[in-house]
C-alpha positions as CSV (number, residue, x, y, z in Angstrom):
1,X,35.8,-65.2,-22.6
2,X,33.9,-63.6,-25.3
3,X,30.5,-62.3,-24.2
4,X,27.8,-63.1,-26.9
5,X,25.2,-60.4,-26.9
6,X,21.3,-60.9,-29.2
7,X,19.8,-58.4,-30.3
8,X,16.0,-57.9,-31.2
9,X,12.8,-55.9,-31.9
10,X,10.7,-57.9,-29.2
11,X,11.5,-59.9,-26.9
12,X,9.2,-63.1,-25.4
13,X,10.4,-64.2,-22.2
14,X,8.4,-67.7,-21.3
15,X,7.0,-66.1,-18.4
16,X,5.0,-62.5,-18.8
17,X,2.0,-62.2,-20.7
18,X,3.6,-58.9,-23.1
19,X,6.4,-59.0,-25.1
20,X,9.5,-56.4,-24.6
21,X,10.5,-53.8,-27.1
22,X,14.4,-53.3,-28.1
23,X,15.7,-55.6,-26.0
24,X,19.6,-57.2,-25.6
25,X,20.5,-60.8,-24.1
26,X,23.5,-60.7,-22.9
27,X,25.5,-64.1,-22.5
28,X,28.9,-65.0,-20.6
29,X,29.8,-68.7,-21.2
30,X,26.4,-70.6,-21.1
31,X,24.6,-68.2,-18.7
32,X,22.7,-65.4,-19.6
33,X,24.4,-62.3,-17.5
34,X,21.8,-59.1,-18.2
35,X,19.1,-58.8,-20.2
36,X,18.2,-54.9,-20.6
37,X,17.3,-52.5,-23.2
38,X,19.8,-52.1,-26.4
39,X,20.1,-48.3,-25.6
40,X,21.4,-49.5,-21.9
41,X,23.7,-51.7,-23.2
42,X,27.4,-51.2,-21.9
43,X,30.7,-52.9,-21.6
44,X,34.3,-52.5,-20.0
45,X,36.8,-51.4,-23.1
46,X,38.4,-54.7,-22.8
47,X,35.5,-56.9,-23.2
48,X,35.4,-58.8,-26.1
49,X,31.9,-58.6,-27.6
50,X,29.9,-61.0,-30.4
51,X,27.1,-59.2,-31.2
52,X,24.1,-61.0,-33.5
53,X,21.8,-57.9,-34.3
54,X,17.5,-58.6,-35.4
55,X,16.2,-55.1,-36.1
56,X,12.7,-56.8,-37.0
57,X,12.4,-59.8,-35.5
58,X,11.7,-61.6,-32.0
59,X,13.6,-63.5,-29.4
60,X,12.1,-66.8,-27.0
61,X,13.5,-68.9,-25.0
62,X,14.8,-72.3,-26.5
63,X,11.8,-74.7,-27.5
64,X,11.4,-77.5,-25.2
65,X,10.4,-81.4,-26.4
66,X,8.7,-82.9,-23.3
67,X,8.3,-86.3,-25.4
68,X,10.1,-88.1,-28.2
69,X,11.5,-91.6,-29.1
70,X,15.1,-90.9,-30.5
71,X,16.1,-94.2,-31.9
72,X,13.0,-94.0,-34.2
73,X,12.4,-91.1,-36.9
74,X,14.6,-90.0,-39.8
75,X,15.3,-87.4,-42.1
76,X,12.4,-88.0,-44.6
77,X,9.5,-89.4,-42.3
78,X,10.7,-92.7,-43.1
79,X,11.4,-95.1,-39.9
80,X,8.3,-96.1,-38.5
81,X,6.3,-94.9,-41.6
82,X,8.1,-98.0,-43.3
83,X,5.6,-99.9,-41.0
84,X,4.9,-101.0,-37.4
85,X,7.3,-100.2,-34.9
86,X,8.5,-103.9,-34.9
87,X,10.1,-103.8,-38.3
88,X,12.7,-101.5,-37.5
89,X,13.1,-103.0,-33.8
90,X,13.5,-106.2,-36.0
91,X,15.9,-104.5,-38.8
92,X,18.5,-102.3,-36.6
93,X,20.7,-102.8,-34.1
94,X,21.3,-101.0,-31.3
95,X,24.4,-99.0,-32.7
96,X,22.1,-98.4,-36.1
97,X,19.8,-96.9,-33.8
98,X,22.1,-94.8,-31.3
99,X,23.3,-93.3,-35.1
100,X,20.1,-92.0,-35.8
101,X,19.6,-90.5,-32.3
102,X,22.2,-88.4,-32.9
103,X,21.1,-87.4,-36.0
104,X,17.8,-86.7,-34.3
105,X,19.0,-84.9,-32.3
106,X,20.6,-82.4,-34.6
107,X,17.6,-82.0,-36.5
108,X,15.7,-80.9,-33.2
109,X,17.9,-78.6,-32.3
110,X,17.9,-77.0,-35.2
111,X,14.6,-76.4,-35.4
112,X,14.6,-74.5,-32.2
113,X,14.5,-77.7,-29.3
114,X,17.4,-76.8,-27.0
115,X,15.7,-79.4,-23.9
116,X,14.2,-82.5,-24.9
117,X,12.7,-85.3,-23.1
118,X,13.1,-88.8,-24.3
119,X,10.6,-91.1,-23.1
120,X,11.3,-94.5,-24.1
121,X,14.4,-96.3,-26.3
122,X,16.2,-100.0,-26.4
123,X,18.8,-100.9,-23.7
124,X,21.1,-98.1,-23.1
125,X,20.9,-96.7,-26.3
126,X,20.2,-93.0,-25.0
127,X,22.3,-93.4,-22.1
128,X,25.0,-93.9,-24.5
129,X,24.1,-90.7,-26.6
130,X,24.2,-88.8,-23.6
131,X,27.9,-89.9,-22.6
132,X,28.2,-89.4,-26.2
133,X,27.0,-85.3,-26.0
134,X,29.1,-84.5,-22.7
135,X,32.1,-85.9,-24.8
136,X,31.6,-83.7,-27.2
137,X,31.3,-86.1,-29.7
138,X,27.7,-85.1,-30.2
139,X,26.0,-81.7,-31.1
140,X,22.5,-82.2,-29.1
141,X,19.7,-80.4,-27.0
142,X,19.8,-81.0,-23.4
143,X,19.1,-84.5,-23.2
144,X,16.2,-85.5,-20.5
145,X,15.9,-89.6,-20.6
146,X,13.9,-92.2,-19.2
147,X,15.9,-94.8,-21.0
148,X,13.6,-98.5,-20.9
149,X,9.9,-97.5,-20.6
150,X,8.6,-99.6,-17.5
151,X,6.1,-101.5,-18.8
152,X,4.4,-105.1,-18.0
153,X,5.4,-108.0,-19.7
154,X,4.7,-108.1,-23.2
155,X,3.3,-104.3,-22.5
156,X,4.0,-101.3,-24.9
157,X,7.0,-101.2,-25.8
158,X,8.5,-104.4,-23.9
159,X,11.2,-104.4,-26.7
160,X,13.1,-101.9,-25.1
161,X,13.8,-104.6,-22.1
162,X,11.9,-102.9,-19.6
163,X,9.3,-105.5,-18.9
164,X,8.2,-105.5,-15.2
165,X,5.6,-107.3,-13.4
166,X,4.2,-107.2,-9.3
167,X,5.2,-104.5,-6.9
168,X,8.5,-105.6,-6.3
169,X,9.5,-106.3,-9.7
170,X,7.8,-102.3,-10.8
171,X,10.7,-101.0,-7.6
172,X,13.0,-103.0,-8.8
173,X,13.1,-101.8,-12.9
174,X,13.1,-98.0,-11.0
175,X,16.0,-98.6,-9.1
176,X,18.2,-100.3,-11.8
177,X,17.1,-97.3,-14.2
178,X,18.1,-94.7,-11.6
179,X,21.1,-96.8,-11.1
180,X,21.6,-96.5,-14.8
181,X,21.3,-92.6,-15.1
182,X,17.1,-92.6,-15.8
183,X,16.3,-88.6,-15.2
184,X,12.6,-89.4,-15.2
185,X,10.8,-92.7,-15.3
186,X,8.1,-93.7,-18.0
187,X,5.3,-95.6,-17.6
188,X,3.5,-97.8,-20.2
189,X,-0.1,-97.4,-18.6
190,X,-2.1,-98.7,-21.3
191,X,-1.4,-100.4,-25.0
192,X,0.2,-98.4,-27.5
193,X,0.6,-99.3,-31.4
194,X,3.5,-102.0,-30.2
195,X,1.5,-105.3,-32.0
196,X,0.5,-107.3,-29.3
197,X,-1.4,-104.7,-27.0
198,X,-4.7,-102.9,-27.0
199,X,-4.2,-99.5,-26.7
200,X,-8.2,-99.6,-25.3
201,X,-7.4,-101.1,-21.8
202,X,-5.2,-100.1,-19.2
203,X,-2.1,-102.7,-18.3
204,X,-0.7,-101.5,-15.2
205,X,-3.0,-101.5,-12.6
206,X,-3.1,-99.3,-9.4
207,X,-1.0,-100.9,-7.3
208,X,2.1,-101.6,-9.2
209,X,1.6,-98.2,-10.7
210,X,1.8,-96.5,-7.8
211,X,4.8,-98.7,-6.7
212,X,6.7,-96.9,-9.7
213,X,6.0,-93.6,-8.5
214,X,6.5,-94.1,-5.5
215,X,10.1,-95.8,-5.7
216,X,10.6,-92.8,-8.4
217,X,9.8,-90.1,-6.1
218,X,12.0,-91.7,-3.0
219,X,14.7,-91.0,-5.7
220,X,13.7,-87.6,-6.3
221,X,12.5,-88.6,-10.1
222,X,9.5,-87.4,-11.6
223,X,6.9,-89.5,-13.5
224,X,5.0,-89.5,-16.5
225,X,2.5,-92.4,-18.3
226,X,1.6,-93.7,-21.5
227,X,-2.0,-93.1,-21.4
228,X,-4.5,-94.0,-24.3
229,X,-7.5,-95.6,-23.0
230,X,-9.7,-93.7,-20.4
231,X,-9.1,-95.8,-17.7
232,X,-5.7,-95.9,-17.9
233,X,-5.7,-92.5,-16.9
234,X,-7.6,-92.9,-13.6
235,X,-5.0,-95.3,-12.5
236,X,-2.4,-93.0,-13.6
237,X,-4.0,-90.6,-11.0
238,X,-4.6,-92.7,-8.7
239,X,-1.6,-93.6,-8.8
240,X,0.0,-90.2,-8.3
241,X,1.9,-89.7,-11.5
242,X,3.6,-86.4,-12.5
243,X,2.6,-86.1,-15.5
244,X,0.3,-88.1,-18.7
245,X,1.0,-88.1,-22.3
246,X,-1.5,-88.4,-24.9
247,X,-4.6,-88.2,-22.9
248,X,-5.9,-90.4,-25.3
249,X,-9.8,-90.9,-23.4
250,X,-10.2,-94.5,-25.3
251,X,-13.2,-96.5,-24.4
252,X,-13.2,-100.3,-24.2
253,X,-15.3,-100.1,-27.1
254,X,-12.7,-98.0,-29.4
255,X,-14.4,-95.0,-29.4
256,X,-13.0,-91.6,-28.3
257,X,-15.1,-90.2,-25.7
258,X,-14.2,-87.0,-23.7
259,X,-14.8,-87.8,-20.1
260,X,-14.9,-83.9,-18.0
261,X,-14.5,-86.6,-14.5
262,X,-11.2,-87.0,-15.5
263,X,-10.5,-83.7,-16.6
264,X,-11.7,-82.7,-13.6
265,X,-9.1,-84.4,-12.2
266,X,-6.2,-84.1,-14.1
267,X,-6.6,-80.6,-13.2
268,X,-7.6,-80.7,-9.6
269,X,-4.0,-83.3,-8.7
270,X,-2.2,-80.2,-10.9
271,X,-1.1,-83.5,-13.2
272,X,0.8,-82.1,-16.3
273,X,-0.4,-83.2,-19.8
274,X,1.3,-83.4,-23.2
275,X,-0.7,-84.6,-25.2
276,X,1.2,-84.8,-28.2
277,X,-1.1,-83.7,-30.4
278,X,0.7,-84.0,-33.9
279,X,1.0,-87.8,-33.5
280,X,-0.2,-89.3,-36.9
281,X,-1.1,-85.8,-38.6
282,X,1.5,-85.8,-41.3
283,X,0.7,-89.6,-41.7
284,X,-2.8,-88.1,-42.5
285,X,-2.0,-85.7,-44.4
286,X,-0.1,-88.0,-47.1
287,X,-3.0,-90.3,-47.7
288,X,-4.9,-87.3,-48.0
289,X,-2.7,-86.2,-50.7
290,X,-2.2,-89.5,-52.4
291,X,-6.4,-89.8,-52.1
292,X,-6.7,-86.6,-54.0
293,X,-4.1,-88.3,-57.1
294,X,-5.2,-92.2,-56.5
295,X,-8.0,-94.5,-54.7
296,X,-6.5,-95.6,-51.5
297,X,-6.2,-99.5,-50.9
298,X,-8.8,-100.7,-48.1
299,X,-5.6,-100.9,-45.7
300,X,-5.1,-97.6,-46.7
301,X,-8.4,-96.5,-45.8
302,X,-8.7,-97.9,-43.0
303,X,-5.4,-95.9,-41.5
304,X,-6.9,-92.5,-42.8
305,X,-10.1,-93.5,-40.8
306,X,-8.3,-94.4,-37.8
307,X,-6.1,-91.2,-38.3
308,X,-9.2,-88.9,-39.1
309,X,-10.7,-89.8,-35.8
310,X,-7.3,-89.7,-34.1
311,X,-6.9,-86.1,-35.0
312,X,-9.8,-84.9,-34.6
313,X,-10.5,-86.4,-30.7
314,X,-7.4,-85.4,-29.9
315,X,-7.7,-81.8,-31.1
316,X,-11.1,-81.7,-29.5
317,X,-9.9,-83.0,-26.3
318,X,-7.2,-80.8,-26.1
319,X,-9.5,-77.9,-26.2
320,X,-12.0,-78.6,-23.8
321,X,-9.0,-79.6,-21.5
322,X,-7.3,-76.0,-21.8
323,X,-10.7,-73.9,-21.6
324,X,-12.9,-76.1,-19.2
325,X,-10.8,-77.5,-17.1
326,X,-7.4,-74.8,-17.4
327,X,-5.8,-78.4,-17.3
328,X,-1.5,-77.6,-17.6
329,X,-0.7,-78.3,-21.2
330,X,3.0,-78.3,-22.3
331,X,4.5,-79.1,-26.0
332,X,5.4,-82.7,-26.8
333,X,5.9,-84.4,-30.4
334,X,6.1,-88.0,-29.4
335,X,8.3,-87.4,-32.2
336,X,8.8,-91.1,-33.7
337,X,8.0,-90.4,-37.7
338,X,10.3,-87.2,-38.3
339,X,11.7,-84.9,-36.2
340,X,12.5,-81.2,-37.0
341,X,8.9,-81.0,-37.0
342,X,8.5,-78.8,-34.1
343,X,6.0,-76.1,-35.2
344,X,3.5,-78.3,-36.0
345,X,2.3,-78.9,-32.9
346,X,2.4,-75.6,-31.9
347,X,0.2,-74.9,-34.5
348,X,-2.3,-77.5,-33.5
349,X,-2.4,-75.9,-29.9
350,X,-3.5,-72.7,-31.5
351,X,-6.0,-74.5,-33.6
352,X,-7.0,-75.9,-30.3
353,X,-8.3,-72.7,-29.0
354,X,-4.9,-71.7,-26.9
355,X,-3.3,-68.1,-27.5
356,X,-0.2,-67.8,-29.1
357,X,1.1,-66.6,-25.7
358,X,-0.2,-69.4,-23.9
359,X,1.2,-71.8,-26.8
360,X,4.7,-70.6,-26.5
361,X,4.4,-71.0,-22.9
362,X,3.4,-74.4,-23.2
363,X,6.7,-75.0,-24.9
364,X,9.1,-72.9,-22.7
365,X,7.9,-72.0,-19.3
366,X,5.6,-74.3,-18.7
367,X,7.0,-76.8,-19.8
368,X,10.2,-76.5,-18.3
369,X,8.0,-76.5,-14.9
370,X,6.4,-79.8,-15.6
371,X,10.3,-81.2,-16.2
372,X,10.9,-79.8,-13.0
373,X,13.8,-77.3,-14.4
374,X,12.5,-74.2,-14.1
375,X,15.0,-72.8,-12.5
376,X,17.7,-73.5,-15.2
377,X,15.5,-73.5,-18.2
378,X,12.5,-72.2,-20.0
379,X,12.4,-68.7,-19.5
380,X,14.8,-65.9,-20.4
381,X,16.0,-64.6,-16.8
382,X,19.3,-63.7,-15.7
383,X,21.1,-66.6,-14.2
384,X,19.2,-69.4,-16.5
385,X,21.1,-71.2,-19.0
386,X,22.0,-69.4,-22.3
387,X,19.3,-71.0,-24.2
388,X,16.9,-69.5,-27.1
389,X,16.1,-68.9,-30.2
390,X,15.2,-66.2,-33.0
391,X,12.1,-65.7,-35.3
392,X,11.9,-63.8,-37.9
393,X,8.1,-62.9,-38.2
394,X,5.8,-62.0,-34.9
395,X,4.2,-65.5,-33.2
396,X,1.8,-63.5,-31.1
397,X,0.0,-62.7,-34.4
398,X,0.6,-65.9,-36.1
399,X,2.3,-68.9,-35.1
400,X,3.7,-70.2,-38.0
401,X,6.5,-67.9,-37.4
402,X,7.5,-71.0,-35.2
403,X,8.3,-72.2,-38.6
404,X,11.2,-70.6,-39.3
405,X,14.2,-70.4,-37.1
406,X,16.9,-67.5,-37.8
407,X,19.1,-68.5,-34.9
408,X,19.6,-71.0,-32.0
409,X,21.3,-70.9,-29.0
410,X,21.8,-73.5,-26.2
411,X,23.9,-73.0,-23.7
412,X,25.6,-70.3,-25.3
413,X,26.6,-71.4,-28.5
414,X,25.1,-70.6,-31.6
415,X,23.2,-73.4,-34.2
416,X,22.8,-73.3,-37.6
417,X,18.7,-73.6,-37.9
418,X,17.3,-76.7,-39.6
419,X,15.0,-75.7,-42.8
420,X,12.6,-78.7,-43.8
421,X,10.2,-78.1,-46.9
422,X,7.6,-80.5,-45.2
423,X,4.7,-78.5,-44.0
């Protein structure tokens, strides 16, 4: 076996708050075997040794997605941009859509994801990309899925076929999903942008919520929740749920209105949040561009409105979540519009008011805690799987360098990196 061994001028390991100077990975297989200083490096005179050398630049554990839809984005930002999410449920099939997963998932990986986490797609069609990727018929990250969303009839999402109603019927969608190969279960707490629902009120109430987790955790499967409106949220935690995405703090009324309650809360229960910040930012920033050449139709302005206020909540809310409340942040895209976008949320974390530090933590360390892998993934330690990546420029000074990917690594093999000229 041929023991891969990386190179670099600093090393980030997910974990520490410093960086390490002149340091090696050392790989066997898709393990990482030592990881010491380059002027400590030594090997038996038989050993067979790739050697990828960065005099200048930095290595990090491989990026971690805690939330994307893979049967939805493509190459150009098309898919769902082309208009709501029930034209393309109404145009492709599932084996269109299992297609474009695995192109999705190429893309991702290229830009750095080596784990992602997909939280919600039709029927089996992930399932079937996973058998797929252990076939080797598929070149992907490591593939975390809930599969069908749980969600109340005619719910977010309910095109997936994951509709569930009552106690019973909530235990009885978790069992068939665990049955099916779920690793995690989602739940549709509130309305989303699926057309019939309000993304201002909750759906699930308490008690069938906390059904889910419950039957989840009796399976040893963690849980996380759609959450837009505010009051979704509290029944997410009352609930018990593992994690929340979006954190969207909707009132009935449509407005965005920080409550520090439920902050207060989210933190306290040690309730992960990805709050996928980037959702609808490179929406906004092509009607921003096409204002600048041409008056926008009213439709138009009305989705640059709704995206304005959008981004700039969310941002907010992010912020007082990470330095009022030390709330656990981790990276998630909700990648639907394009993937291979990775950075840009990272970015938007900074602008949040995280460090850099704390940013890439978000999307390595801490993340892989709130996946509950941690002890495979998400840090650079001996034993962990092979995974990580290489950056030219320094991130700890500026975390665009996230932007460009010289090398990838998952599990021990190397991938070409993905270059996009969207930013």
């Amino acid at each position: 076996m041929v023991t891969t061994v990386v190179k670099a001028k600093k090393l980030i390991d997910g974990k520490n708050d410093s960086p390490f100077e002149n340091m090696a990975v050392v790989m066997d297989g898709s393990r990482i075997v030592q990881i010491v200083p380059q002027s400590q490096l030594k090997f038996p005179e038989e050993t067979e040794v790739r050697t990828f050398d960065f005099p200048n630049s930095h290595i990090l554990p491989g990026l971690i997605d805690a939330h994307t839809h893979l049967m939805f984005g493509t190459v150009d930002g098309k898919g769902y941009d082309e208009g709501p999410y029930e034209k393309v449920i109404e145009r492709d099939s599932d084996e269109i859509m299992l297609l474009r997963a695995a192109h999705n998932t190429h893309m991702h990986l290229s830009a750095g994801v080596t784990t992602l986490r997909d939280n919600g797609a039709r029927n089996k069609i992930t399932f079937d990309l996973r058998e797929g990727a252990n076939q080797g018929l598929v070149t992907a990250p490591r593939l975390l899925l809930s599969g069908r969303p749980v969600t109340m009839t005619g719910g977010h999402f309910f095109w997936c076929n994951g509709e569930a109603d009552g106690t019973a019927g909530a235990r009885n969608a978790v069992r068939l999903l665990v049955k099916e190969g779920a690793d995690h279960i989602k739940i549709m707490a509130s309305g989303g942008g699926t057309a019939i629902t309000d993304n201002r009120k909750a759906s699930y109430g308490v008690e069938e919520m906390r059904a889910i987790v419950e039957e989840a955790h009796v399976h040893g499967k963690l849980t996380t929740a759609h959450c837009l409106a505010t009051q979704s949220i509290s029944n997410a935690l009352d609930a018990g749920v593992d994690m929340i995405e979006h954190a969207g703090f909707i009132e009935p009324d449509g407005s965005y209105v920080f409550e520090p309650r439920v902050a207060e809360r989210i933190a306290n229960q040690g309730v992960y949040v990805s709050p996928t910040i980037q959702t609808g930012y490179r929406g906004r920033e092509r009607l921003l561009r096409k204002q600048d050449i041409t008056p926008l139709s009213v439709e138009e302005e009305l989705r640059l409105d709704a995206a304005k206020a959008k981004c700039e909540s969310q941002l907010e809310f992010v912020g007082k979540m990470w330095q009022d409340w030390e709330v656990k942040i981790i990276a998630g895209t909700d990648a639907i519009q394009m993937f291979g976008d990775y950075s840009l949320g990272l970015e938007l974390h900074s602008d949040a008011g995280m460090s850099n530090m704390d940013v890439i933590k978000s999307a390595t360390g801490e993340a892989a805690k709130g996946l509950g892998m941690i002890d495979q993934i998400g840090t650079l330690e001996v034993g962990k799987e092979a995974d990580l990546i290489v950056v030219e420029n320094d991130p700890l000074k500026d975390i665009k360098a996230m932007r460009e990917i010289q090398l990838v690594i998952r599990a021990g093999r190397e991938i070409l990196p993905y270059k996009t000229n969207e930013r």
